[in-house]
N, C-alpha and C positions, 0 to 999 in steps of 0.2 A: 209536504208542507213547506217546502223550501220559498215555494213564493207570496206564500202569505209573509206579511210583512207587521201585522200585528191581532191581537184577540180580537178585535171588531170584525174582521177581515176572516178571522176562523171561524165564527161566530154564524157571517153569513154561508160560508165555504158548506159546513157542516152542522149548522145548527147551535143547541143549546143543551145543556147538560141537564134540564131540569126533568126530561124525560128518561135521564138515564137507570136501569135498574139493573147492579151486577147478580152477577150466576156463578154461584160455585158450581164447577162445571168437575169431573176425573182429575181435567189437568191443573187444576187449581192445587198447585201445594208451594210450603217455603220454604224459603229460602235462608243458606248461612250465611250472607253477604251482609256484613253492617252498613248500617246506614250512614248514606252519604256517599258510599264506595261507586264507582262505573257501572260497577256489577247489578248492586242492588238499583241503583237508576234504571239501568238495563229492563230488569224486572219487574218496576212498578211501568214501564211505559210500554212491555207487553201485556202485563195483567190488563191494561186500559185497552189496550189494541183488542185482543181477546175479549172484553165486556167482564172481567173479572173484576171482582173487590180489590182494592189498592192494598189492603192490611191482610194478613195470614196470621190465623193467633197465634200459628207456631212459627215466624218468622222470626229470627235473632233480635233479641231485645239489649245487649251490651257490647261490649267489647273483650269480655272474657278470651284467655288464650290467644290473642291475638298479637303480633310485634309490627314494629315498625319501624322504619329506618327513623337514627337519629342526625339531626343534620348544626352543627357545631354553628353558633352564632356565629357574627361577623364582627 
């Protein structure tokens, strides 16, 4: 998709999403990546690639147990 240059232009490339129907398929399962992370990016834009459902009801819904670097104002 690198030289598509904007949604009009994917639109004609590949159509329209209004036909789209996901499958939970075997490999349909979720994911502990919070949202927002590379990770889970990662995984909603294979679920798409694959024709899966974007959402998995057992995918991580917080941030429980989770750390993070803390980074000292300036």
């Amino acid at each position: 998709m690198s030289s598509i240059k904007n949604v009009f232009e994917a639109i004609l490339k590949y159509g329209h999403d209004e036909d789209f129907d996901p499958a939970e398929t075997s490999a349909f399962s979720p994911t502990d990546a919070p949202a927002g992370s590379p990770e889970k990016i990662e995984v909603l834009r294979k679920r798409v690639e694959l024709g899966q459902p974007l959402w998995h009801r057992d995918d991580r819904v917080d941030y429980a147990g989770l750390t993070g670097a803390i980074r000292p104002r300036e």
